[in-house]
C-alpha positions as CSV (number, residue, x, y, z in Angstrom):
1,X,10.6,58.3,-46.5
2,X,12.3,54.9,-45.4
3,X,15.1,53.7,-47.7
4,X,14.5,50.2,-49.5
5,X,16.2,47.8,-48.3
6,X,18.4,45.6,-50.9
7,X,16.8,42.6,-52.2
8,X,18.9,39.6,-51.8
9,X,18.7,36.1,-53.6
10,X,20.2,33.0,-53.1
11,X,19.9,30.1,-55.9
12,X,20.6,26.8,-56.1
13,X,22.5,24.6,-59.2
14,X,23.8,21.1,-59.3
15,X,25.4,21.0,-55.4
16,X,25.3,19.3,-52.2
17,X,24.1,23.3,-50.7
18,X,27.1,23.3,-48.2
19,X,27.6,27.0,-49.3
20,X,24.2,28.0,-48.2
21,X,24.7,26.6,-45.5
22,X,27.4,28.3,-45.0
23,X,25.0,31.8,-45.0
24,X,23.1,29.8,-42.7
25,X,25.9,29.4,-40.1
26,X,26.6,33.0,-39.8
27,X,24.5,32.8,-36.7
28,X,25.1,36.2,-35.3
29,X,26.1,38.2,-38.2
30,X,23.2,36.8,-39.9
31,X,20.8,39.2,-37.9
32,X,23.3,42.2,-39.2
33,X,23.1,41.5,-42.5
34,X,19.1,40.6,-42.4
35,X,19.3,44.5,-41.0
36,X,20.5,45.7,-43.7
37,X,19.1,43.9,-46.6
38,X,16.2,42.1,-47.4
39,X,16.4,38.6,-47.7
40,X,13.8,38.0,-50.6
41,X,14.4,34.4,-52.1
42,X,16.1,31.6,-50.0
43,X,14.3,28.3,-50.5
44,X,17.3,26.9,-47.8
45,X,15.7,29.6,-45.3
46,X,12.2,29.8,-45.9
47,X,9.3,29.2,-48.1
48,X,8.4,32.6,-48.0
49,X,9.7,34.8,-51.2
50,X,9.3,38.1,-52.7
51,X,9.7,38.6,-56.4
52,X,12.2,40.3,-58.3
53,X,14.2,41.8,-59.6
54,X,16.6,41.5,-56.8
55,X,19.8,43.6,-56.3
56,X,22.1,41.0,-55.0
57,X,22.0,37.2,-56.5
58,X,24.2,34.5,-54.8
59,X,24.2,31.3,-56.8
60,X,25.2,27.9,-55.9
61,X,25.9,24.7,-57.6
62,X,26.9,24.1,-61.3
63,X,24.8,24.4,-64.2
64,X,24.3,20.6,-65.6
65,X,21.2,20.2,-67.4
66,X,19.4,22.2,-70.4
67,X,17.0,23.3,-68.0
68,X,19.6,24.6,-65.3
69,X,21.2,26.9,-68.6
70,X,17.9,28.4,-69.0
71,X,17.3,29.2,-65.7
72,X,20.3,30.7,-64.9
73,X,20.0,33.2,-68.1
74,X,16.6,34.1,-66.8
75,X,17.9,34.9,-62.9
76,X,21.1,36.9,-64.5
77,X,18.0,38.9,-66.1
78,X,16.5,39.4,-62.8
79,X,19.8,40.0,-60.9
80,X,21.5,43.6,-60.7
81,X,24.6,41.7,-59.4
82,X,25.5,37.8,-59.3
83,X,27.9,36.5,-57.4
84,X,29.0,33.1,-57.5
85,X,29.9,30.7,-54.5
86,X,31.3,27.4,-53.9
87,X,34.0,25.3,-56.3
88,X,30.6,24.3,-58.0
89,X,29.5,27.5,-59.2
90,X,33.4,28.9,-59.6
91,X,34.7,25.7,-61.2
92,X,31.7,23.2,-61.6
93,X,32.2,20.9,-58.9
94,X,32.8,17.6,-58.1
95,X,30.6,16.6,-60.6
96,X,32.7,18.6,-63.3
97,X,34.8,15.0,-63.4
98,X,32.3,14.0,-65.7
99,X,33.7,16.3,-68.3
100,X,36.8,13.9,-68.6
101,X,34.6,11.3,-69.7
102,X,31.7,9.9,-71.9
103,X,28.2,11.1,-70.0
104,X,26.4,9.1,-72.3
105,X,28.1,6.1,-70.9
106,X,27.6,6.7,-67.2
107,X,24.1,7.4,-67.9
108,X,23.3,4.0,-70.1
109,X,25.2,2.0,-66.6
110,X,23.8,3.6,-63.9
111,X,20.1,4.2,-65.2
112,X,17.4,1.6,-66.5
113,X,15.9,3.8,-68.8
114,X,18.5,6.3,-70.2
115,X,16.4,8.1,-72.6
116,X,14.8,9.4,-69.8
117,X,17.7,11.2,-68.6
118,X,18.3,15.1,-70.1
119,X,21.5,16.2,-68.9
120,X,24.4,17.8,-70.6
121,X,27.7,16.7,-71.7
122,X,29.3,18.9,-69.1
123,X,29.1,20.4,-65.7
124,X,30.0,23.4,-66.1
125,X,30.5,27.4,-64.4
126,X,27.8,29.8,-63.7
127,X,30.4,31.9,-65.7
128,X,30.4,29.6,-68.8
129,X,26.6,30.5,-69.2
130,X,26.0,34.3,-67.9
131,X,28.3,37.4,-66.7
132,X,29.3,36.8,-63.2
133,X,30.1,40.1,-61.3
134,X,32.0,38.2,-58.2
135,X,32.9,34.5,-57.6
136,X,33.9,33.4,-54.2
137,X,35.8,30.5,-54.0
138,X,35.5,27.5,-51.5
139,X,34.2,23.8,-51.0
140,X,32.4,24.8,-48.6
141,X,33.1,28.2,-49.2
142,X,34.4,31.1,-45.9
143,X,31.6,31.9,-44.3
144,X,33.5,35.3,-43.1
145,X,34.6,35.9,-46.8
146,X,30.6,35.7,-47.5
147,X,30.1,38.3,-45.2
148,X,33.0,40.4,-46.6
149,X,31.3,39.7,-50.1
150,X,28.2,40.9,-48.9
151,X,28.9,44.1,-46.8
152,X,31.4,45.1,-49.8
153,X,28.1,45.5,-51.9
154,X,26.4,47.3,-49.8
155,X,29.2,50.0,-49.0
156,X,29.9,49.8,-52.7
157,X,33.2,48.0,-53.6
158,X,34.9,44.9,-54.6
159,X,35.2,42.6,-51.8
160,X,38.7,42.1,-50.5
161,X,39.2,38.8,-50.9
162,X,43.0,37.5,-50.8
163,X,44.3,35.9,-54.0
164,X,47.1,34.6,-52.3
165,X,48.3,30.9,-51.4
166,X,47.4,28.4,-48.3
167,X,51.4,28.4,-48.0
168,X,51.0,32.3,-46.7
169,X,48.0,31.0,-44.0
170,X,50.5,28.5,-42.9
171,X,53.2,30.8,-42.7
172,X,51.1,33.1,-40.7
173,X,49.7,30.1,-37.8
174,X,53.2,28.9,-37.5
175,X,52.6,25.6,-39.2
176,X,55.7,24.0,-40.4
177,X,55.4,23.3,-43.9
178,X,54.4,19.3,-44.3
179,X,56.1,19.4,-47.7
180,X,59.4,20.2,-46.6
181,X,58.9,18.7,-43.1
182,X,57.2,15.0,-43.5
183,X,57.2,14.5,-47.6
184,X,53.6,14.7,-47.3
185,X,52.1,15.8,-51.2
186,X,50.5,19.1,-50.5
187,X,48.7,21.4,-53.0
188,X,49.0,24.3,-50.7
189,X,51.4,26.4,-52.9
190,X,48.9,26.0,-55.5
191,X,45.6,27.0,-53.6
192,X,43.9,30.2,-52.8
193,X,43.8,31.2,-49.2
194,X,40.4,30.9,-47.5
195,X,40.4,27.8,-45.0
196,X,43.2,28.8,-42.7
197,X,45.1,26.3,-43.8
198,X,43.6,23.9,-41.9
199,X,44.8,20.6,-42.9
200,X,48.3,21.4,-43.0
201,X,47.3,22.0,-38.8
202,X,46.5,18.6,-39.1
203,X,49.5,17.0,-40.7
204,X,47.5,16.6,-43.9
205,X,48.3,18.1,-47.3
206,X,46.0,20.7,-48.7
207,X,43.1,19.2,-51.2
208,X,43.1,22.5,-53.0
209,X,39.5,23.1,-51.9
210,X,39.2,27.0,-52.0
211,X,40.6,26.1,-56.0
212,X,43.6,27.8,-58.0
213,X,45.4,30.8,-56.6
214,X,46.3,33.5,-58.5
215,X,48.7,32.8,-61.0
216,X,49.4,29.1,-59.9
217,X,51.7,26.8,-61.3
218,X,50.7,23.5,-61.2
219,X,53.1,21.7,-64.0
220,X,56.2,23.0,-61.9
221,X,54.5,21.7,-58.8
222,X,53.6,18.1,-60.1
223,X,57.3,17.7,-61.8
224,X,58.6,18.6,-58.2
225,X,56.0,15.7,-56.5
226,X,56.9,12.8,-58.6
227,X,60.9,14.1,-58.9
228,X,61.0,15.0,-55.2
229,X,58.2,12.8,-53.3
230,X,58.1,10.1,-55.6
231,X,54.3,10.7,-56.7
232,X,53.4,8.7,-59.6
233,X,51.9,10.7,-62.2
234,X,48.4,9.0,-62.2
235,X,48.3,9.9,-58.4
236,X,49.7,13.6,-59.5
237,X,46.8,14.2,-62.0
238,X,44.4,12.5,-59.5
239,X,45.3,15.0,-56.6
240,X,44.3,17.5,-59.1
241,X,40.8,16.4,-60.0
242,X,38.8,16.7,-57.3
243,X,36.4,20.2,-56.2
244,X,38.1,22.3,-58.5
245,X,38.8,19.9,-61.4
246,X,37.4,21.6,-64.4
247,X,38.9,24.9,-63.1
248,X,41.4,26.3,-66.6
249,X,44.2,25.9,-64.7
250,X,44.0,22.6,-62.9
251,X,42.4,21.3,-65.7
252,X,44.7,21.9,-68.3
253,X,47.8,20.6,-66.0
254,X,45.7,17.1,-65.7
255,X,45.3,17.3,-69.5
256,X,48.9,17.8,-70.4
257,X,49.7,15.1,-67.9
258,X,51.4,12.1,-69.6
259,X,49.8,8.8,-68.7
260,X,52.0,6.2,-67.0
């Protein structure tokens, strides 16, 4: 008798999809893994879908509306695992910047008829709403660590994903630190590895895209900008919200962050 194959699942949340896209661009590998699992609801891949429950649940995007936390409940239901993927699902996004703010206020300017708007007063994790078995960081997220995520549940075990900083990617391509180097603000000694360190290649400081590493310290970090580099604080907390705003520990660095 033919073994089942492992249903997989990929949602989408509040997100631009850049992280399924990211399945997407496997190219290649994406014929293993369709081998070895069956790909049963992917609305960024096909029409076509098989209902659940499914084994395997990757979920995009951050949840943002009363709806969105309903539906989410309802796949964690359905889903034997969930894993998370992208800064909007791991940290809620971009959009998270709302949180610092009054929603009701954006919605009143930017909409003629604001009652018709239902949306909540926060973007917020997957996490914040449902258990989440895995979350995989990134904006977009590492389309090889995807792969890593998804062959470490079919053997099994946790994926081995590093929890390290960017600084240890640069260290490792022989890029000179830009910090130290040029005086150029980097958050790379704050960021979990994933990209490669890419910008630093570039001359650029890291945007802190693949969000906080493990045990970061961002207060030291921003004291050492402004003292060191001359970064005013308003441009310290900035640097700090962007992908990974709402993330605990970028956020409550901006938060403590006197205002100039």
């Amino acid at each position: 008798m033919a073994r089942r194959k492992p249903k997989l699942a990929v949602w989408k949340f509040a997100s631009c999809d850049g992280c399924q896209l990211s399945l997407l661009d496997c190219e290649d590998e994406l014929l293993a893994v369709a081998g070895a699992i069956e790909i049963a609801y992917f609305l960024e891949a096909s029409r076509a879908t098989v209902r659940g429950p499914y084994d395997l649940s990757l979920v995009e995007g951050s949840i943002t509306t009363p709806h969105d936390a309903e539906r989410i409940r309802q796949i964690r239901q359905q889903s034997r695992f969930l894993v998370t993927i992208g800064a909007c699902a791991t940290a809620g996004g971009i959009q998270a910047l709302r949180n610092f703010q009054d929603v009701a206020e954006f919605t009143r300017i930017v909409y003629a008829r604001p009652e018709y708007i239902e949306t909540l007063a926060t973007s917020t994790p997957i996490a914040e709403h449902v258990p989440v078995d895995f979350e995989l960081r990134g904006c977009p997220i590492n389309k090889q660590q995807l792969l890593e995520v998804i062959t470490a549940f079919l053997q099994g075990r946790r994926p081995n994903i590093p929890t390290y900083s960017v600084c240890v990617e640069c260290k490792r391509r022989g890029t000179v630190c830009v910090m130290v180097a040029r005086g150029t603000p980097c958050l790379g000694p704050l960021t979990q590895a994933g990209c490669g360190a890419l910008c630093p290649a570039y001359n650029r400081g890291c945007y802190a895209c693949f969000g906080p590493k493990e045990t970061p310290n961002p207060a030291s970090l921003m004291q050492w900008w402004q003292e060191q580099l001359g970064v005013s604080a308003r441009d310290a907390e900035r640097a700090l919200r962007t992908f990974n705003a709402y993330a605990p520990a970028f956020r409550e660095a901006t938060i403590a962050q006197p205002n100039p």
